[in-house]
C-alpha positions, 0 to 999 in steps of 0.5 A: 422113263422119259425125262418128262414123265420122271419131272412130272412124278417128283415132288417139290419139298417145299411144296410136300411140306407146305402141304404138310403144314395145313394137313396138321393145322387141319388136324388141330382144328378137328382135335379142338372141335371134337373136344369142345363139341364132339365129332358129329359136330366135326365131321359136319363142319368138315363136311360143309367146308368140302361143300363151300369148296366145291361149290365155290370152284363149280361157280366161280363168278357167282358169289359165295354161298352162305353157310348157315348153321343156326335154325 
């Protein structure tokens, strides 16, 4: 393996644990909405959330969309 490809493999620390940090903060949000309003209730915001992100990343000059959740 070149010089190269192993650097392009490693995994910085400090990164992998910053990583790690959000993961857990992630986890805990997920635990307080799923006690207080049930998983439907999680996944769904969950899966707004993935939503914003790729759309905020898909138009990046546009601004931000709105997410609403009441009828």
């Amino acid at each position: 393996m070149s010089n190269e490809t192993q650097a392009s493999t490693e995994i910085d620390p400090a990164e992998a644990a910053a990583k790690d940090g959000f993961f857990e903060r992630i986890a805990a949000v997920s635990e307080d909405m799923i006690q207080a309003y049930g998983r439907e209730f999680a996944m769904g915001t969950l899966l707004l959330a993935a939503r914003y992100i790729a759309q905020s990343r898909a138009a990046e000059a546009e601004p931000a969309p709105q997410i609403i959740t009441q009828p």
